[in-house]
Backbone of each chain as ProteinMPNN parsed JSONL, in Angstrom:
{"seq_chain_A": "XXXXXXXXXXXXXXXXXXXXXXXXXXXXXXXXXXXXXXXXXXXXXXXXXXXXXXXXXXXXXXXXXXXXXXXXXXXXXXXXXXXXXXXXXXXXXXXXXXXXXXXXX", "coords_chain_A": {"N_chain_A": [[96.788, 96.463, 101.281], [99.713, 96.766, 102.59], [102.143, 94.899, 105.005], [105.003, 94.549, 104.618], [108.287, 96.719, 105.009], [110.766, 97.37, 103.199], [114.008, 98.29, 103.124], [117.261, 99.455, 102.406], [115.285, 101.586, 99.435], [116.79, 101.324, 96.758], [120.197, 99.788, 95.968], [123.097, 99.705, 95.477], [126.096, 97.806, 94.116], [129.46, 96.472, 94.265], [130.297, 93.549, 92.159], [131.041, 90.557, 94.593], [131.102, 91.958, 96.314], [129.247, 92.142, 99.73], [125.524, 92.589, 100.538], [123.305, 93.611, 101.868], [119.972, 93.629, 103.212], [116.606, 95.165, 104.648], [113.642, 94.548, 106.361], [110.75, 95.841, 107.706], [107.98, 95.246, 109.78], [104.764, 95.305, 110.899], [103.035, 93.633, 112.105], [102.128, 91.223, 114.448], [103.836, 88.033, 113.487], [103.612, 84.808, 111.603], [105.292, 83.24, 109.938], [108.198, 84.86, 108.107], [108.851, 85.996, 104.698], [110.751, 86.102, 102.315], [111.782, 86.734, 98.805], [112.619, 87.016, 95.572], [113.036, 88.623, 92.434], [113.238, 89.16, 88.81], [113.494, 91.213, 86.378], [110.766, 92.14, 86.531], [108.846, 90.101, 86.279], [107.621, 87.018, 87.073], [107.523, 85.955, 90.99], [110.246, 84.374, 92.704], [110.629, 82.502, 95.143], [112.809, 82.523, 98.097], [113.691, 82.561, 101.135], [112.042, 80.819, 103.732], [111.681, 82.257, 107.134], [110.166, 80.828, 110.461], [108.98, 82.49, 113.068], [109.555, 81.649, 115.719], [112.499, 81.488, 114.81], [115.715, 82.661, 115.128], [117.726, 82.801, 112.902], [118.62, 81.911, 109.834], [119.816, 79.929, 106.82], [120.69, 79.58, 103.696], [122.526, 78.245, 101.238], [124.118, 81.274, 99.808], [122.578, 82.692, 101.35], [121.718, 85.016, 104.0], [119.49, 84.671, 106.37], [117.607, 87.113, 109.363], [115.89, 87.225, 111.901], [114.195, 89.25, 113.986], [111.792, 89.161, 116.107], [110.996, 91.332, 118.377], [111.396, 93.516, 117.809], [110.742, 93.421, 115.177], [111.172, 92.788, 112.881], [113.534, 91.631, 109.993], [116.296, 90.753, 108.201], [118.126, 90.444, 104.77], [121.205, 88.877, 103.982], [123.217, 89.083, 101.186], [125.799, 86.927, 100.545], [129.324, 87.715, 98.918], [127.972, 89.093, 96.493], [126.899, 88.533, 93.097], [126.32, 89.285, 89.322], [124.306, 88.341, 88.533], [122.742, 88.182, 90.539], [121.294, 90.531, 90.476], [118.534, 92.068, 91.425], [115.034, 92.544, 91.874], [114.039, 92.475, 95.81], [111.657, 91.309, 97.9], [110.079, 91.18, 100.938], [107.723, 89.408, 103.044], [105.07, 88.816, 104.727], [102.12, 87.263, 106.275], [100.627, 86.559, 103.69], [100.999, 89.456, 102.368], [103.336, 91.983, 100.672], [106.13, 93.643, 100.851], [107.32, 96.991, 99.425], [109.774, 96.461, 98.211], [113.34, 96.348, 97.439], [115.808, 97.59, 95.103], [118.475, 96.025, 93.873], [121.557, 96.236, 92.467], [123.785, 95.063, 91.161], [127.431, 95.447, 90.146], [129.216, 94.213, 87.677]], "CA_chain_A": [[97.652, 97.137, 102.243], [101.209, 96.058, 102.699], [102.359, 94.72, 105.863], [106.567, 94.527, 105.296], [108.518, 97.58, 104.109], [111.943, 97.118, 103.05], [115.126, 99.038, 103.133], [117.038, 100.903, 101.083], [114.611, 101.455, 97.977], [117.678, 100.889, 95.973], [121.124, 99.697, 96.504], [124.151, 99.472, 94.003], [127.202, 97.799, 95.135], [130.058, 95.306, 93.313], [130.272, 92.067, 92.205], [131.528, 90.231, 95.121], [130.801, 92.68, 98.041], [127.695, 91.369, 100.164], [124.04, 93.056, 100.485], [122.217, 93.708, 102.93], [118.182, 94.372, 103.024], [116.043, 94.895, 105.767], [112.546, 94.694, 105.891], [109.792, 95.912, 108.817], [106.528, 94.379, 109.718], [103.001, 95.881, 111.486], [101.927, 93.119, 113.463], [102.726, 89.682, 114.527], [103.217, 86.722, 112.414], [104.11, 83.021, 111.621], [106.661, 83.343, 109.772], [108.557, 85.926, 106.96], [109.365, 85.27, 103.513], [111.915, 86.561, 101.264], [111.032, 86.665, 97.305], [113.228, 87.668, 94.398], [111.898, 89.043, 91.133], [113.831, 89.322, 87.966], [113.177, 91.649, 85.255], [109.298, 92.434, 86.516], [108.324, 88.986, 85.955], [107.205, 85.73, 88.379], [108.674, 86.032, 92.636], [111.014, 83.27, 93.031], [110.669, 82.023, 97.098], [114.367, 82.604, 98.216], [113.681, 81.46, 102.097], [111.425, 81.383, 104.879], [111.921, 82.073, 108.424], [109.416, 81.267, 111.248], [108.628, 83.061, 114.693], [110.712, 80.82, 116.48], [113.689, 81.476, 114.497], [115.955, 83.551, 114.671], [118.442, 83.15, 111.392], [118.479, 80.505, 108.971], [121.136, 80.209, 106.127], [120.241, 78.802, 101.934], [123.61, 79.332, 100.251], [124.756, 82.662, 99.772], [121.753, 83.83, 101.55], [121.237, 84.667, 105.021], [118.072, 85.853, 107.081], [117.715, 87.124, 110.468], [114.676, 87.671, 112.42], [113.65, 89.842, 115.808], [110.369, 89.677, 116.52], [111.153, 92.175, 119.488], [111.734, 94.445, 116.927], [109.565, 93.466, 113.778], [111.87, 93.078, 111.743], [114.405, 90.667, 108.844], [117.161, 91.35, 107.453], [118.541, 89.326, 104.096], [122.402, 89.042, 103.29], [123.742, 88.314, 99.755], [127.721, 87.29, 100.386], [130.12, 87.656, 97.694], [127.159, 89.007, 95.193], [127.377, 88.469, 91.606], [125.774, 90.317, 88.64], [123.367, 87.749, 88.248], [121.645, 88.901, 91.998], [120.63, 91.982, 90.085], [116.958, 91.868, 91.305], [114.302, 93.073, 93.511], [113.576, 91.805, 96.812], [110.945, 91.359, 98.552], [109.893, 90.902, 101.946], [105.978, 88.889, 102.851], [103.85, 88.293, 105.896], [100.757, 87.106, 105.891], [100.794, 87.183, 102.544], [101.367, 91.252, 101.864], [104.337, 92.195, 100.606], [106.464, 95.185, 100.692], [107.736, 97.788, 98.349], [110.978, 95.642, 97.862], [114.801, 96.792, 97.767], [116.398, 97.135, 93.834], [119.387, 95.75, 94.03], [121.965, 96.505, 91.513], [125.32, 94.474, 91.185], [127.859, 95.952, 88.965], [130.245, 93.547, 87.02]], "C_chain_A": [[98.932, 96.331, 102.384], [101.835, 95.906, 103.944], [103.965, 95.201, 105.925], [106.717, 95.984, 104.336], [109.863, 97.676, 104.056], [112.606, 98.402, 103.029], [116.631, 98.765, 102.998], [115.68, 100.348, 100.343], [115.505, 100.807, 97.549], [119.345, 100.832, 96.748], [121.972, 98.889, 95.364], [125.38, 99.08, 94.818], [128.073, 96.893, 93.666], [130.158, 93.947, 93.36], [131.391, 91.654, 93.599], [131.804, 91.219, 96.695], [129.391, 91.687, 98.552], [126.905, 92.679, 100.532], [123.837, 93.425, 101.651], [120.683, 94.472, 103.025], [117.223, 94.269, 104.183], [114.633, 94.985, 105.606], [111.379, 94.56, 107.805], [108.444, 95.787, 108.744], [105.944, 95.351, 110.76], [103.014, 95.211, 112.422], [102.822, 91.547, 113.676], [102.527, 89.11, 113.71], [103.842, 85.25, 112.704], [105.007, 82.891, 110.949], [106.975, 84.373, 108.513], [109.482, 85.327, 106.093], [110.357, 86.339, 102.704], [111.399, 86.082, 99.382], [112.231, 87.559, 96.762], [112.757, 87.594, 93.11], [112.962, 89.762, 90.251], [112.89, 90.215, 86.665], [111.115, 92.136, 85.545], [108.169, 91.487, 86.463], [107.866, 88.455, 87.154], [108.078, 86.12, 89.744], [109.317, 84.679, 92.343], [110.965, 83.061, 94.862], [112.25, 82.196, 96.959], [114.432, 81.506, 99.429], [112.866, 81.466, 103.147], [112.037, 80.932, 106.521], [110.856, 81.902, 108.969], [109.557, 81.6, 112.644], [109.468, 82.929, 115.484], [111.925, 80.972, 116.49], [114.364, 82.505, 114.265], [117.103, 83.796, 113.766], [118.311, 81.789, 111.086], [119.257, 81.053, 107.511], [120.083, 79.171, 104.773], [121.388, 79.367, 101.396], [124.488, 80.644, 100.839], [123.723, 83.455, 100.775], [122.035, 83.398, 102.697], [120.428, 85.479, 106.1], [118.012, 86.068, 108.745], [116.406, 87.88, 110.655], [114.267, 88.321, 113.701], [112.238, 90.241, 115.58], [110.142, 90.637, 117.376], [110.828, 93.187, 118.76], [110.93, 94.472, 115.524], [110.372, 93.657, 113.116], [113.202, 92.001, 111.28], [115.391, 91.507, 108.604], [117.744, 90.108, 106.295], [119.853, 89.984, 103.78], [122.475, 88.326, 102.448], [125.29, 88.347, 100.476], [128.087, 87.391, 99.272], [128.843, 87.452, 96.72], [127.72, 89.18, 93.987], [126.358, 89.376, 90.581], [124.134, 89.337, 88.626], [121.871, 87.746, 89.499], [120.968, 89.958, 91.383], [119.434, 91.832, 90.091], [116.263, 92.603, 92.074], [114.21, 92.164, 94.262], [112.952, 92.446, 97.809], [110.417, 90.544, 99.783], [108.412, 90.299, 102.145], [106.107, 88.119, 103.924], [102.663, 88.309, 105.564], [100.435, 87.516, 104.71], [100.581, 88.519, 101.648], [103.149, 91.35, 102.068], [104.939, 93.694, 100.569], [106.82, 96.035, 99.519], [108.937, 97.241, 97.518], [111.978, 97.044, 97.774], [115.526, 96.51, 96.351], [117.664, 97.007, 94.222], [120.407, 95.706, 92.68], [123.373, 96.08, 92.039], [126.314, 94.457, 90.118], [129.661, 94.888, 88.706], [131.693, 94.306, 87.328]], "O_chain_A": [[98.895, 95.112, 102.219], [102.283, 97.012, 104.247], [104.376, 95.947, 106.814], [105.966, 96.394, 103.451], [110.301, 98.18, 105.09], [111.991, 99.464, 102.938], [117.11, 97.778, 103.555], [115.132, 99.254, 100.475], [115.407, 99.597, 97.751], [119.701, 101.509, 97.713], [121.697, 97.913, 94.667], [125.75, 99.655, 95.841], [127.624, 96.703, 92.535], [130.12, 93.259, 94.381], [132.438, 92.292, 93.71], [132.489, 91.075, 97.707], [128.766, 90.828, 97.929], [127.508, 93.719, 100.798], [124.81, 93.398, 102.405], [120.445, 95.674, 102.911], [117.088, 93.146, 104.669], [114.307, 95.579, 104.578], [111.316, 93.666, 108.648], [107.781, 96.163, 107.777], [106.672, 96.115, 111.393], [103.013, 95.685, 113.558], [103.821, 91.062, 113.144], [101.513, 89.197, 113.018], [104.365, 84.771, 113.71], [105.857, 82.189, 111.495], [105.981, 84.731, 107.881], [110.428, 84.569, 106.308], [110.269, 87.55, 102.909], [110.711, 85.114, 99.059], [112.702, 88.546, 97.327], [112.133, 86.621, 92.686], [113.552, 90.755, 90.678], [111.822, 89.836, 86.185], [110.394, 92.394, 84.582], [106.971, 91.756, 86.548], [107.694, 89.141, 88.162], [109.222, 86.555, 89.608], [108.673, 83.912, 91.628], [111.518, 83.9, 95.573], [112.85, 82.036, 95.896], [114.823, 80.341, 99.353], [113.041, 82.548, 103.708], [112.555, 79.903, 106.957], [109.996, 82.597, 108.427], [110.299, 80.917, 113.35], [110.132, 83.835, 115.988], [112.635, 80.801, 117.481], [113.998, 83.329, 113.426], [117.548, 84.944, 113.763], [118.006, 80.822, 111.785], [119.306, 82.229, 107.15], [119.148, 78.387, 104.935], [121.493, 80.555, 101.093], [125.178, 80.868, 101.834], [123.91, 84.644, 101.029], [122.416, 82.261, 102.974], [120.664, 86.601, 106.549], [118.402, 85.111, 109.414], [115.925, 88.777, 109.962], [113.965, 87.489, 114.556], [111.717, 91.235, 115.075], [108.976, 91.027, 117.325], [109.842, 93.83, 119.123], [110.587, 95.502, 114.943], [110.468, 94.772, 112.603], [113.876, 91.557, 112.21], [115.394, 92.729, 108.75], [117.846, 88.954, 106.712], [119.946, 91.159, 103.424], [122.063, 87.166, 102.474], [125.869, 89.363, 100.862], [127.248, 87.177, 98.397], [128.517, 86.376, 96.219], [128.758, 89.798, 93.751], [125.609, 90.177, 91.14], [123.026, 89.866, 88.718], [120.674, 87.474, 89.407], [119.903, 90.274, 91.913], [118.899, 91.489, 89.037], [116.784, 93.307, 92.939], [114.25, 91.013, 93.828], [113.223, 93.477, 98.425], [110.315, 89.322, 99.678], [107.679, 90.743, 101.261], [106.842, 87.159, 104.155], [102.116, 89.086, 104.781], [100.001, 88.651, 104.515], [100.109, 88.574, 100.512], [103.911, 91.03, 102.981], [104.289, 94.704, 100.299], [106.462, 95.523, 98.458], [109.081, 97.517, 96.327], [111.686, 98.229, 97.931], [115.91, 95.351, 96.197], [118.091, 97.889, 94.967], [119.941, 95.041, 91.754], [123.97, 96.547, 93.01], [126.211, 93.625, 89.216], [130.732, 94.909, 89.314], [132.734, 93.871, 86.837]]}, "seq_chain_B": "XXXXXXXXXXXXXXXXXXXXXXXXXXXXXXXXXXXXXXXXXXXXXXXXXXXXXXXXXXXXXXXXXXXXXXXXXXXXXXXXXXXXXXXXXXXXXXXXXXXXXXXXXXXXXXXX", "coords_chain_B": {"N_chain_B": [[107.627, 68.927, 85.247], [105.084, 70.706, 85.921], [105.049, 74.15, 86.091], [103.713, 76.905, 87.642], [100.774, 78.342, 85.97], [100.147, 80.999, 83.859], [97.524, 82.976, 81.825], [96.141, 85.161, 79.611], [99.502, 85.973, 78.483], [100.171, 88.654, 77.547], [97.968, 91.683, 77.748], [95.619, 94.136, 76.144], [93.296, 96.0, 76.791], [89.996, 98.477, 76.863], [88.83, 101.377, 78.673], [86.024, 100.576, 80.831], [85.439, 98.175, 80.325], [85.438, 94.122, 80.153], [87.499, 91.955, 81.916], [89.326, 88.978, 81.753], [91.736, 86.394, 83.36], [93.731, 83.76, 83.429], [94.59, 81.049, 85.567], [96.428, 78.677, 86.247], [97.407, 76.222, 88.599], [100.718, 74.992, 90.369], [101.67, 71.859, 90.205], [99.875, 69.478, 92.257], [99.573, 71.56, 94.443], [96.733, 73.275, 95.973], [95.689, 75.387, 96.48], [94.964, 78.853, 95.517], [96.51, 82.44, 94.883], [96.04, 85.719, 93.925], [97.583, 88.964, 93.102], [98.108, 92.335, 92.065], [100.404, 93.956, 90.467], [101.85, 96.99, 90.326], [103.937, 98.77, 88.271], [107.029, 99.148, 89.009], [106.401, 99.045, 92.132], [105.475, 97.142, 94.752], [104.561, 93.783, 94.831], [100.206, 93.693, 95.523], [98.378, 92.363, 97.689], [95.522, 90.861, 96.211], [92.923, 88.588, 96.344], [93.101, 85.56, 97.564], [91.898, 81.958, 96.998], [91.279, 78.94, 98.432], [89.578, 75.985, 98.169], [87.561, 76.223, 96.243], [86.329, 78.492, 97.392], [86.853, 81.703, 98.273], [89.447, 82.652, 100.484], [90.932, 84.608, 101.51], [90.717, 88.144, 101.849], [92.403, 91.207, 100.016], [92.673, 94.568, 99.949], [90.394, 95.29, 98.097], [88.592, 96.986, 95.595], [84.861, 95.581, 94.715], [84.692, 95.515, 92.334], [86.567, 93.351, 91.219], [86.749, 89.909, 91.11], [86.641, 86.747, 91.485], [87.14, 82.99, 90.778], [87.066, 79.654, 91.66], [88.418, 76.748, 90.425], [87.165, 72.61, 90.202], [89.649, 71.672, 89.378], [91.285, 73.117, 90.654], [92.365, 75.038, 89.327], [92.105, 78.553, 88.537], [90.067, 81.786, 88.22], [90.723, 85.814, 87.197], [88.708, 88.166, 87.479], [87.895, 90.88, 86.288], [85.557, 93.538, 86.063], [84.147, 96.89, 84.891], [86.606, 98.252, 83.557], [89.39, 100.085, 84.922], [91.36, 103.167, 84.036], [93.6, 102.719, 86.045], [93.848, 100.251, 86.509], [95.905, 99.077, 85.067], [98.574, 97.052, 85.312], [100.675, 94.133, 85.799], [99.655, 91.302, 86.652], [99.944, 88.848, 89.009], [99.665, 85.209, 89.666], [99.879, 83.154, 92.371], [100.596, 79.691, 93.376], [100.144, 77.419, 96.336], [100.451, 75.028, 98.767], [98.006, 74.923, 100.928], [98.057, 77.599, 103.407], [99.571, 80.217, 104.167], [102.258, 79.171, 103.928], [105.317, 78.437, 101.18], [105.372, 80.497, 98.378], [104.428, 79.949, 95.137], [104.744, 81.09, 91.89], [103.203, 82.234, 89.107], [104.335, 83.935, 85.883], [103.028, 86.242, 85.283], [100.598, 87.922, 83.758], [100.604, 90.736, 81.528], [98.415, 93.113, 81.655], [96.95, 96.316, 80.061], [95.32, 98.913, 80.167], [93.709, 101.188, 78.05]], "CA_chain_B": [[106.143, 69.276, 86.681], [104.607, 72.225, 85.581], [104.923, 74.97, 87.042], [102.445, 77.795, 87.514], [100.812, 79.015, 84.26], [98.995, 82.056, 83.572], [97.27, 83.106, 80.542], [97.204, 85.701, 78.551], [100.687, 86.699, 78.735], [99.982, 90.202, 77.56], [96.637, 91.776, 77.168], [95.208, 95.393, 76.524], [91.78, 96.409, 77.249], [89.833, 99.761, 77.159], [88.063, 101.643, 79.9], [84.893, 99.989, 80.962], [85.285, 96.623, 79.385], [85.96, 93.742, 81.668], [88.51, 90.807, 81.656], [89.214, 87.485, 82.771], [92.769, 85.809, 83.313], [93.344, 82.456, 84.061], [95.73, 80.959, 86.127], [96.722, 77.017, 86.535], [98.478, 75.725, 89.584], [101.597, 73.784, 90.233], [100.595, 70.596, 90.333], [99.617, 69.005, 94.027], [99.182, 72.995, 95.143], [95.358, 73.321, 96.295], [95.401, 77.018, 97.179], [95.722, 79.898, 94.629], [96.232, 83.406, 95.14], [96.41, 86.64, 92.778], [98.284, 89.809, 92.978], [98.389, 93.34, 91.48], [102.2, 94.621, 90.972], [102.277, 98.216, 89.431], [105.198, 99.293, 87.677], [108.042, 99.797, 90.396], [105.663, 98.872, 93.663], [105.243, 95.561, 95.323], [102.908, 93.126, 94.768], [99.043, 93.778, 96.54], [97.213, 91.285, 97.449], [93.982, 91.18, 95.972], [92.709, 87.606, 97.364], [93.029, 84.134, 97.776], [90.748, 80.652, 96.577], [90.904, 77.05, 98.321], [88.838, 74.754, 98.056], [86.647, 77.244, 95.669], [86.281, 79.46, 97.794], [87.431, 83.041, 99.065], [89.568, 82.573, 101.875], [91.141, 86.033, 102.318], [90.634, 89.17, 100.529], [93.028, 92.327, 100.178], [91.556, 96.026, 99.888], [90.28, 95.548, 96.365], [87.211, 96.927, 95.314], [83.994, 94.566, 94.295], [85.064, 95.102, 90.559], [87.7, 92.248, 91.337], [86.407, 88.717, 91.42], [87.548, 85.201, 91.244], [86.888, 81.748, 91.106], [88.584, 78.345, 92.089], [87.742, 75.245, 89.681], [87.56, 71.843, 91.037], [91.266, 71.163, 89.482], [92.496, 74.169, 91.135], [92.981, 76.525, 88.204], [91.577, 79.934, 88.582], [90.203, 82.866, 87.028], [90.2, 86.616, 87.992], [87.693, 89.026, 86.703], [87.363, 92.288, 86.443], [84.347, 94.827, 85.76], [84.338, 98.123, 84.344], [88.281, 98.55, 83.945], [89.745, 101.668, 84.686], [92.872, 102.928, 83.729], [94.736, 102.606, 86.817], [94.013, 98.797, 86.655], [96.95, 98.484, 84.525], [99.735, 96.479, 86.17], [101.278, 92.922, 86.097], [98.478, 90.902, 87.445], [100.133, 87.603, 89.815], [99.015, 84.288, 90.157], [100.72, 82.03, 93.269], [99.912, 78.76, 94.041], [100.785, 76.694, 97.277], [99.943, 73.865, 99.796], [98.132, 75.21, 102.111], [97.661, 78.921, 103.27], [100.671, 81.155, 104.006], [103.53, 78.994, 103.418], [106.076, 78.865, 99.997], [104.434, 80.782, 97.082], [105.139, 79.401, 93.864], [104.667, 82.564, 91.448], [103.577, 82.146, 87.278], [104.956, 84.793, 85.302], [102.228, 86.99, 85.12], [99.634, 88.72, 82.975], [100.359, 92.427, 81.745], [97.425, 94.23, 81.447], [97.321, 97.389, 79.773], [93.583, 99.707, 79.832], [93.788, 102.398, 77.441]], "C_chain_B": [[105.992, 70.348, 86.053], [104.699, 72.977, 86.267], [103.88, 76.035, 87.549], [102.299, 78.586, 86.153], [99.903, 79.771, 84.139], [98.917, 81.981, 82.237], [96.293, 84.203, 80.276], [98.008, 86.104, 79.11], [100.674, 88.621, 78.985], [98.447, 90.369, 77.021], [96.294, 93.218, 77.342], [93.512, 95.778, 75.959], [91.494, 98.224, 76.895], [89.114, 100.208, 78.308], [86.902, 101.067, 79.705], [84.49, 98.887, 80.643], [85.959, 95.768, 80.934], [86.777, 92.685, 80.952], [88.643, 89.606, 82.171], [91.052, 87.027, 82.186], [92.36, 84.79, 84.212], [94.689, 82.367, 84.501], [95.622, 79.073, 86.463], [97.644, 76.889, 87.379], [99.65, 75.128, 89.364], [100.776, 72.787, 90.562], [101.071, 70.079, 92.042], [99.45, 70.491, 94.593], [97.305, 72.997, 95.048], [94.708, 75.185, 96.533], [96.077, 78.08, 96.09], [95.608, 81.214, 95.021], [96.299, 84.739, 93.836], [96.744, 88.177, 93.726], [98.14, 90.985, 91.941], [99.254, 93.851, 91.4], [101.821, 95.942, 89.785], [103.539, 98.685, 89.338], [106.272, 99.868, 89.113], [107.588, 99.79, 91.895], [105.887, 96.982, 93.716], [104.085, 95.347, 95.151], [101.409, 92.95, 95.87], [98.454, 92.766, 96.506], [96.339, 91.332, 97.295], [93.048, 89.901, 96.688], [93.051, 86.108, 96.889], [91.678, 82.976, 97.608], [91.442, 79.36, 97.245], [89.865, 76.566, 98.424], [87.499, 75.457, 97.414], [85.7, 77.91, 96.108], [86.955, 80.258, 98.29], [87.757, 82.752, 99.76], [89.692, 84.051, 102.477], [90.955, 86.909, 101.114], [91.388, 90.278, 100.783], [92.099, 93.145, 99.952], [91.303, 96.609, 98.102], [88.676, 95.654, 96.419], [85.871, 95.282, 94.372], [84.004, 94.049, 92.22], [85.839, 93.998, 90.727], [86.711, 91.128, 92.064], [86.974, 87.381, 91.177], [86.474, 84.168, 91.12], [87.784, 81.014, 90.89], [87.527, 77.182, 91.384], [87.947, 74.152, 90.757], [88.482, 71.027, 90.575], [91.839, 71.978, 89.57], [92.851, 74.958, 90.868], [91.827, 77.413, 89.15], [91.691, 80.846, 88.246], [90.191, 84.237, 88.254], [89.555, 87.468, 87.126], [88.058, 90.134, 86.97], [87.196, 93.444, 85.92], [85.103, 95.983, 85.65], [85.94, 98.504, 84.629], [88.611, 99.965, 83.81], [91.541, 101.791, 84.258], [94.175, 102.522, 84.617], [94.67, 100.786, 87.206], [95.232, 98.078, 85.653], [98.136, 98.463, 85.101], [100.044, 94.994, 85.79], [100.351, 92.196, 86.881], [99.447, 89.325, 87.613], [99.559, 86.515, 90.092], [99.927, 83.372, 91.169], [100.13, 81.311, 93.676], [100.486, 77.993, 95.178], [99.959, 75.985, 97.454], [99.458, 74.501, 100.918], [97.426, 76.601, 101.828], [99.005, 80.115, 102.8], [102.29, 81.15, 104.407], [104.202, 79.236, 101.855], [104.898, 79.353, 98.922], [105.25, 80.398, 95.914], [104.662, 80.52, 92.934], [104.511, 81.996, 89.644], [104.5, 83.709, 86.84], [104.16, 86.335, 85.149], [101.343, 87.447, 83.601], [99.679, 90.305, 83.138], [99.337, 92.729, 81.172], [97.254, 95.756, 81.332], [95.755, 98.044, 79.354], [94.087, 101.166, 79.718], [92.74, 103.37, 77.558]], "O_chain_B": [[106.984, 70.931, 85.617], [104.416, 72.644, 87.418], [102.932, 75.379, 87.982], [103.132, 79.19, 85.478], [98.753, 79.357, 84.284], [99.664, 81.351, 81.488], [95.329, 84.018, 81.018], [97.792, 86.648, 80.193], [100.946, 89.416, 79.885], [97.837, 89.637, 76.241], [96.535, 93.724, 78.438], [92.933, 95.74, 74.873], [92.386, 99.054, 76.721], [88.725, 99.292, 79.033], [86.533, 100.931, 78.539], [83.304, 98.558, 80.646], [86.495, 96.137, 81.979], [86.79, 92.514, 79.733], [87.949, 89.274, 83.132], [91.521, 87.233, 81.066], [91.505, 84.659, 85.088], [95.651, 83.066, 84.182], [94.622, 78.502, 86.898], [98.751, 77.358, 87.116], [99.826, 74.667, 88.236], [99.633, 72.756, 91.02], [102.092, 70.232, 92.712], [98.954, 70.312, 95.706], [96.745, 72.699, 93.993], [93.636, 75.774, 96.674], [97.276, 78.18, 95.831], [94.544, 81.418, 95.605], [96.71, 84.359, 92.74], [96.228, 88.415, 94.818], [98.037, 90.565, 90.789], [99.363, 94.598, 92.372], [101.574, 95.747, 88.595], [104.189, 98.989, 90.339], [106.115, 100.795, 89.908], [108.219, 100.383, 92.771], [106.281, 96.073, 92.984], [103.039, 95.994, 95.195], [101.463, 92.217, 96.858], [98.006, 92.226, 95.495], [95.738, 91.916, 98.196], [92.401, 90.27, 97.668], [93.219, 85.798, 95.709], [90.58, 83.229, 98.103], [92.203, 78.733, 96.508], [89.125, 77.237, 99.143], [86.426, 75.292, 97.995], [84.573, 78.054, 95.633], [87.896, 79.78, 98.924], [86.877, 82.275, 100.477], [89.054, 84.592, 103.381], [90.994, 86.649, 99.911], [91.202, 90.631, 101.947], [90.924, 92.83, 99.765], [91.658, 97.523, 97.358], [87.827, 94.928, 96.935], [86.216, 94.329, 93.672], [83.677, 93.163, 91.43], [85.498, 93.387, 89.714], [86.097, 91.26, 93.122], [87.984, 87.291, 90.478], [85.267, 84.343, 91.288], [88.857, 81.183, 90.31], [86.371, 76.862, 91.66], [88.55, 74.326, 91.817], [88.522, 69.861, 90.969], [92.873, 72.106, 88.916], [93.527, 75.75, 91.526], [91.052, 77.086, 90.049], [92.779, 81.3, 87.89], [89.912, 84.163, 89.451], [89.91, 87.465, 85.948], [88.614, 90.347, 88.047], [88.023, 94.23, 85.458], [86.242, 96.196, 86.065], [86.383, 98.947, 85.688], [88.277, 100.78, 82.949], [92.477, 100.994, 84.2], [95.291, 102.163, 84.24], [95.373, 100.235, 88.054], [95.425, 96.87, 85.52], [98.769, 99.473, 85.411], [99.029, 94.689, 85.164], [100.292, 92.623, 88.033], [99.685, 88.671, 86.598], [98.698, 86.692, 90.955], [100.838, 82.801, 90.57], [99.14, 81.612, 94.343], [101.688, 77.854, 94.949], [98.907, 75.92, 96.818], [100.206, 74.709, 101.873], [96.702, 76.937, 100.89], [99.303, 80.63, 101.722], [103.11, 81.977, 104.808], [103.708, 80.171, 101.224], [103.834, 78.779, 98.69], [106.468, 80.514, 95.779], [103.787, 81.072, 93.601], [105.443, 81.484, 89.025], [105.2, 84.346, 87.628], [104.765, 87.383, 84.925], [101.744, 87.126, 82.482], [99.24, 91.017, 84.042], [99.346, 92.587, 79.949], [97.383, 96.456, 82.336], [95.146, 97.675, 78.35], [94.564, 101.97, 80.519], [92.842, 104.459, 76.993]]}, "name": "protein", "num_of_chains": 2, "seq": "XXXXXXXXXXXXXXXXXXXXXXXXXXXXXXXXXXXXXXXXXXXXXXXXXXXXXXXXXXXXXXXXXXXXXXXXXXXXXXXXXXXXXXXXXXXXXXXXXXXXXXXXXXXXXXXXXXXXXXXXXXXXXXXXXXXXXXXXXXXXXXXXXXXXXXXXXXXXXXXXXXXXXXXXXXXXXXXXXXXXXXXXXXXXXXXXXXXXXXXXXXXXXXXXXXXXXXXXX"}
């Protein structure tokens, strides 16, 4: 069963605009993860937030959390082609449907 | 450092036959988990092994089994394969329970 469920499905934008992905949760947790996945292959960890927190910054990335609300959101700034991935959202380790992200040169 | 290593890369099966993939940790990770990703979905959790044993289990039927060695690798099984068991099968290992997942590359499995 899958706890998070992201939003959009898909989302096409240009190099050097920024992202945005949101992703909604079921139930309470300890903290929510972010995952990117190239080509169908291995997740890459991007960043985690917990409970407590409500944004936290890695880079280009940055996550925001309301537990009020059940729910993340991840920004890409100034994305590049090389973001072109899925992402995925994970509590308690179930993940969601993820968000294709498509960044056009 | 190694990272997480599955094995076989690719593998295709027929109905009713069973399988086994293996999976090797990062190294110092104690806790492995596995995953089912079908084509264009997110990855399910099927369950989790520390300390060789089951900790948690997703909503996978009893055809799906595991085990956890005592250097951490781990296998997953599974009985009479049907066709819709073909997907990208996940191995992640961490410290712990349900902090960072470290992710191999996977095992495609294909039951004709």
């Amino acid at each position: 069963s899958q706890q998070g469920e992201e939003d959009p499905q898909a989302l096409s934008i240009q190099e050097g605009e920024n992202a945005t992905m949101n992703c909604s949760y079921k139930t309470s947790i300890n903290n929510l993860q972010w995952y990117r996945q190239n080509s169908g292959r291995g997740l890459v960890h991007l960043i985690l937030i917990r409970s407590n927190e409500r944004e936290k910054h890695s880079g280009r990335l940055r996550v925001t959390l309301d537990t009020s609300k059940k729910s993340s959101s991840l920004l890409i700034t100034a994305s590049r082609a090389a973001d072109t991935a899925s992402y995925f959202c994970a509590t308690d380790m179930r993940f969601g449907a993820g968000t294709r992200l498509t960044v056009k040169p | 450092d190694a990272g997480v290593t599955q094995s076989p890369t690719h593998l295709i099966k027929t109905r009713g036959q069973q399988v086994t993939l293996r999976c090797s940790p990062k190294s110092g990770h104690d806790t492995v988990s596995w995953y089912q990703q079908a084509l264009g979905q997110g990855p399910q959790f099927i369950f989790q092994y520390y300390e060789e044993e089951e900790r948690q289990r997703g909503n996978f039927p009893d055809r799906f089994s595991g085990h956890q060695f005592p250097n951490y690798s781990s296998e997953l099984n599974v009985n009479a394969l049907l066709l819709g068991d073909s997907a990208l099968y996940l191995c992640a290992s961490s410290l712990g329970g349900n902090e960072k997942l470290f992710f191999g590359s996977g095992t495609q499995l294909s039951v004709l």
